[in-house]
C-alpha positions as CSV (number, residue, x, y, z in Angstrom):
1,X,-26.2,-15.4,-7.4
2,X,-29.1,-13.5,-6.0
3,X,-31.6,-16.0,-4.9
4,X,-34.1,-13.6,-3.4
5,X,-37.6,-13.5,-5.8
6,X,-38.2,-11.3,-8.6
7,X,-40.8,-8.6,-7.8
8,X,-44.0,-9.9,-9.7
9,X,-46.6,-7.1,-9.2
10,X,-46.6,-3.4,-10.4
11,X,-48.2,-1.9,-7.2
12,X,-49.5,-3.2,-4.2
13,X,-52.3,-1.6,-2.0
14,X,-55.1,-2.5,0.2
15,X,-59.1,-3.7,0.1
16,X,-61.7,-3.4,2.5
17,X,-63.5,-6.6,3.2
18,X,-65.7,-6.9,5.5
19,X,-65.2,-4.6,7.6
20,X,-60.6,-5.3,7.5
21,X,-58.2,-5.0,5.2
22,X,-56.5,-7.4,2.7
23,X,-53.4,-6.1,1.2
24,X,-53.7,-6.4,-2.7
25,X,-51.0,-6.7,-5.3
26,X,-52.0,-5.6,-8.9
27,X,-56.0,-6.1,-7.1
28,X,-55.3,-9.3,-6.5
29,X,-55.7,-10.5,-3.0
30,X,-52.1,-11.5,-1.5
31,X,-51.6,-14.1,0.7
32,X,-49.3,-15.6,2.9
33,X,-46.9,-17.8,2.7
34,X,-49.1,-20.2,5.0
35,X,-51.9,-19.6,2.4
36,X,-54.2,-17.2,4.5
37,X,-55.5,-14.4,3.4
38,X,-53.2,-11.2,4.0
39,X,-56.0,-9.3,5.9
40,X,-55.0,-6.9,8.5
41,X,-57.2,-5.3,11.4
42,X,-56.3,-1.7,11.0
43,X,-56.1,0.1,7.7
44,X,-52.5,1.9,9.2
45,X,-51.2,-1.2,9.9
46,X,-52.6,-2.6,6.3
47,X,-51.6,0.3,4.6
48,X,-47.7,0.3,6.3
49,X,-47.2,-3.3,5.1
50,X,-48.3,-2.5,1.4
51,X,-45.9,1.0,1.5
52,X,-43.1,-1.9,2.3
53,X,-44.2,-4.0,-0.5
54,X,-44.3,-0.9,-2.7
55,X,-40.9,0.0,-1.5
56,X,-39.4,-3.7,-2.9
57,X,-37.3,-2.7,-6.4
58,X,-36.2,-5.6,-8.8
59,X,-36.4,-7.8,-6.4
60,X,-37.9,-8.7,-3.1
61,X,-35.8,-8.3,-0.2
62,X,-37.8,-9.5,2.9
63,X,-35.5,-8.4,5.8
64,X,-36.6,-5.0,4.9
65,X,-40.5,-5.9,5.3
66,X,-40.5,-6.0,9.5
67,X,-44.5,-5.4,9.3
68,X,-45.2,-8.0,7.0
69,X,-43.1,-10.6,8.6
70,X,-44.7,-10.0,11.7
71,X,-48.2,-9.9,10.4
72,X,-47.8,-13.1,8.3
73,X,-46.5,-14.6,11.6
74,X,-49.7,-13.3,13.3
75,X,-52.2,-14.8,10.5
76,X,-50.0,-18.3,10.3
77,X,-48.7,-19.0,13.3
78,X,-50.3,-17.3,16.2
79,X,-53.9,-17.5,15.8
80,X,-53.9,-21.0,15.3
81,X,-51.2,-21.5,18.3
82,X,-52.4,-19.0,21.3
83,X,-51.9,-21.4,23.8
84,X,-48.0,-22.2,22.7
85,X,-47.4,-18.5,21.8
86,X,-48.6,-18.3,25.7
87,X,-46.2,-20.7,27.2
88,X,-43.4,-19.8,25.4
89,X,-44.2,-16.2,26.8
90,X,-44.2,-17.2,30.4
91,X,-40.9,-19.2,30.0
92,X,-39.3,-15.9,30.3
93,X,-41.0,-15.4,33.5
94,X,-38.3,-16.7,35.9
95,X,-35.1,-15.5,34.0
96,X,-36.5,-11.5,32.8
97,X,-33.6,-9.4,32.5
98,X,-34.7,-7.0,35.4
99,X,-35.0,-9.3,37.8
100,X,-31.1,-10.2,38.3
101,X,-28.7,-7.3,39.7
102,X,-25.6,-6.9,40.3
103,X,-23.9,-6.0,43.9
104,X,-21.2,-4.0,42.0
105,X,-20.1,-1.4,40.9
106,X,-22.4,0.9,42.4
107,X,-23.1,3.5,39.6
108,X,-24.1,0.0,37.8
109,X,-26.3,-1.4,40.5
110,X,-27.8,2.8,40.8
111,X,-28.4,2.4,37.1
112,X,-30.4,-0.8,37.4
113,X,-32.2,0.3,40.4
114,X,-33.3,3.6,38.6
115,X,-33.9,2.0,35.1
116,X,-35.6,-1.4,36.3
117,X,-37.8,-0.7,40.2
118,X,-40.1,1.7,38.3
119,X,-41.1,-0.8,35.7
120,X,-41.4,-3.8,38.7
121,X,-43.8,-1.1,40.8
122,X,-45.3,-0.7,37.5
123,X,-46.6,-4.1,37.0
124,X,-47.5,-4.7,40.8
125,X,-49.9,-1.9,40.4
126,X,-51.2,-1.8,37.1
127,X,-50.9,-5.4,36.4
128,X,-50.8,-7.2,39.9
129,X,-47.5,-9.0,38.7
130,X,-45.3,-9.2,41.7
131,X,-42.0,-10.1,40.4
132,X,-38.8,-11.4,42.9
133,X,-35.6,-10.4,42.4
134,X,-32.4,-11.4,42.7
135,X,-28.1,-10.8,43.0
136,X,-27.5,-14.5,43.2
137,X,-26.1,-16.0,40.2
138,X,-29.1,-19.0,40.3
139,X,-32.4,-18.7,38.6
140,X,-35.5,-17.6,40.0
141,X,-38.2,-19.4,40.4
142,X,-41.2,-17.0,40.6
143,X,-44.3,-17.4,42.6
144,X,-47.7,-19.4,41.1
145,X,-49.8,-16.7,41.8
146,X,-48.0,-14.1,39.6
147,X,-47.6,-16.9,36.8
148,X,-51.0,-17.4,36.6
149,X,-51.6,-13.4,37.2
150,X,-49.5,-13.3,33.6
151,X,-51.3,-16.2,32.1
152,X,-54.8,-14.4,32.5
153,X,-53.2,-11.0,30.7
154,X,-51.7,-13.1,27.9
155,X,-54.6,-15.2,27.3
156,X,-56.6,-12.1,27.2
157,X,-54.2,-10.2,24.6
158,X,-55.3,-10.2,20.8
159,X,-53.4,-12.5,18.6
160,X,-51.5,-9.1,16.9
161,X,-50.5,-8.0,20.6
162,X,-49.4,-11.3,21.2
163,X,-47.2,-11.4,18.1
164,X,-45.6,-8.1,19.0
165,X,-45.1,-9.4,22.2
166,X,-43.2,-12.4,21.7
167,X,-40.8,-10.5,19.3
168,X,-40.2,-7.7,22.4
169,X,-39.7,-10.6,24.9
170,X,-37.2,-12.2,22.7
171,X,-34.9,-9.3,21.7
172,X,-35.2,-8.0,25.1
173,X,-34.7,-11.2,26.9
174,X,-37.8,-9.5,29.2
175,X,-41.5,-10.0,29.4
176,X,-41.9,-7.5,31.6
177,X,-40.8,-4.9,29.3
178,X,-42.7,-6.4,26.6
179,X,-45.6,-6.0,28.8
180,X,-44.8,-2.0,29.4
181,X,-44.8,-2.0,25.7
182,X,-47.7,-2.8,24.9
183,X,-49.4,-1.3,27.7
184,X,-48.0,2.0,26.6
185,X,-45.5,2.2,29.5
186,X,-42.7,2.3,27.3
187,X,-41.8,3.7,24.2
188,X,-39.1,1.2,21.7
189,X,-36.3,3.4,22.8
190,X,-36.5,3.5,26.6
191,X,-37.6,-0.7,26.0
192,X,-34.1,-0.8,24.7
193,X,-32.0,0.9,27.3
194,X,-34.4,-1.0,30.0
195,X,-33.3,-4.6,28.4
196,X,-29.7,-4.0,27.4
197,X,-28.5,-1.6,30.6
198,X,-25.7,-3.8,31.5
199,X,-24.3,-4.2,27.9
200,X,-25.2,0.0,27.0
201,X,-23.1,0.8,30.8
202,X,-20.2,-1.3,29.5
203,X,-20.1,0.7,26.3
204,X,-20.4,3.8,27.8
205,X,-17.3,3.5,30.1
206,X,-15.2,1.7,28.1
207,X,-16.1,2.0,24.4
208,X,-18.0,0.0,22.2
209,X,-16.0,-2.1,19.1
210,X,-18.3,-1.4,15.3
211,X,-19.7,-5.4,15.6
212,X,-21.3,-4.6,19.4
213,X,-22.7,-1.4,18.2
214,X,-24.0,-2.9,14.6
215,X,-25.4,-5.4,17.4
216,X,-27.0,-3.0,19.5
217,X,-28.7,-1.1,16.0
218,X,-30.2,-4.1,15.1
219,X,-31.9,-4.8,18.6
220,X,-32.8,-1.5,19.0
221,X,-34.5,-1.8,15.4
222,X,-36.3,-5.2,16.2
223,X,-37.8,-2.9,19.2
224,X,-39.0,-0.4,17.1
225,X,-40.7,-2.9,14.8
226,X,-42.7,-4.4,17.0
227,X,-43.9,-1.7,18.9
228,X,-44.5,0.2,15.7
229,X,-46.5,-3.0,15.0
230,X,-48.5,-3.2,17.8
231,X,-49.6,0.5,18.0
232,X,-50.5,0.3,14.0
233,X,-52.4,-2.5,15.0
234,X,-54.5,-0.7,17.0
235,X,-54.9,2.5,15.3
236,X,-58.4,3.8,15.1
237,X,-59.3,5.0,12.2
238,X,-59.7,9.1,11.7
């Protein structure tokens, strides 16, 4: 039995009000499932989530609408919960993926060094984020000052960036390279090899079975999501 909903509209598009953008199905003002209006910052980023409700057939399949789920997440649950979104953001401060290495072999600790130092540098000079790392197998427990360094960024982030961060940090198991994201540092695809190096270096040498590779598509399309969502975002208008 298919349970997902029947499409209900004929054509969905997008408003201007007051100066943002409501996406509108048969004219009538959508809303989300929290009961806020649907209105977006950007018209790209209003009109790429009414092109995925325009896409929907019969019915609605919402697994295929990436920008809507994350701007309905923005509009229900981040505004109203910056200082949580936050938190739960600097609780991958002390186990990010590119802080633990490996002593061996040495083409994978070469790898690491090449794929992860630039991105540390990175933040200690753009971003004054001084990250430790490690090849003990305990966790980290990073320094106040660069927590608090972090906390100031976050805090400062809109509540769209934040949204898009949290959704990098969590695929990627990294705040750091959700950070080079958003910043423009990285691009989806080299955010993917940075977070999953180990798991792509194992592939590589020894093959990869169909379920790890459906795997790695899926993270790699989370990625590109979110960044996409981000940057539309904070497209200027032309």
């Amino acid at each position: 039995m298919d349970r997902r909903p029947k499409r209900f509209y004929k054509s969905a598009g997008v408003t201007t009000v007051k100066g943002q953008y409501q996406l509108a199905l048969d004219t009538r003002a959508a809303r989300t499932p929290g009961g806020r209006a649907f209105v977006l910052p950007t018209l790209a980023l209003a009109d790429a989530v009414a092109a995925e409700w325009e896409r929907q057939e019969d019915r609605i399949s919402f697994h295929l609408m990436p920008l809507t789920k994350l701007a309905a997440t923005t509009l229900d649950h981040i505004a109203c919960r910056r200082d949580e979104t936050v938190d739960g953001l600097l609780a991958y401060v002390d186990g990010d993926v590119l802080c633990y290495r490996t002593e061996s072999p040495e083409d994978l600790v070469s790898l690491q060094m090449s794929t992860w130092q630039p991105l540390l540098e990175w933040a200690a000079t753009e971003l004054d984020v001084c990250l430790e790392t490690t090849t003990v197998l305990r966790p980290l427990r990073q320094p106040s000052t660069t927590v608090a360094s972090l906390r100031r960024f976050l805090t400062a982030c809109d509540d769209f960036t934040l949204t898009g961060l949290a959704a990098i940090a969590q695929t990627a198991g990294s705040l750091l390279i959700g950070l080079a994201v958003t910043r423009g540092r990285l691009d989806a695809d080299a955010a993917f090899r940075a977070a999953f190096v180990d798991e792509c270096y194992q592939a590589d040498r020894w093959g990869g079975d169909p379920e790890a590779e459906l795997r790695r598509q899926r993270l790699a399309a989370e990625l590109g999501d979110a960044d996409l969502f981000i940057r539309l975002a904070h497209a200027r208008a032309r």
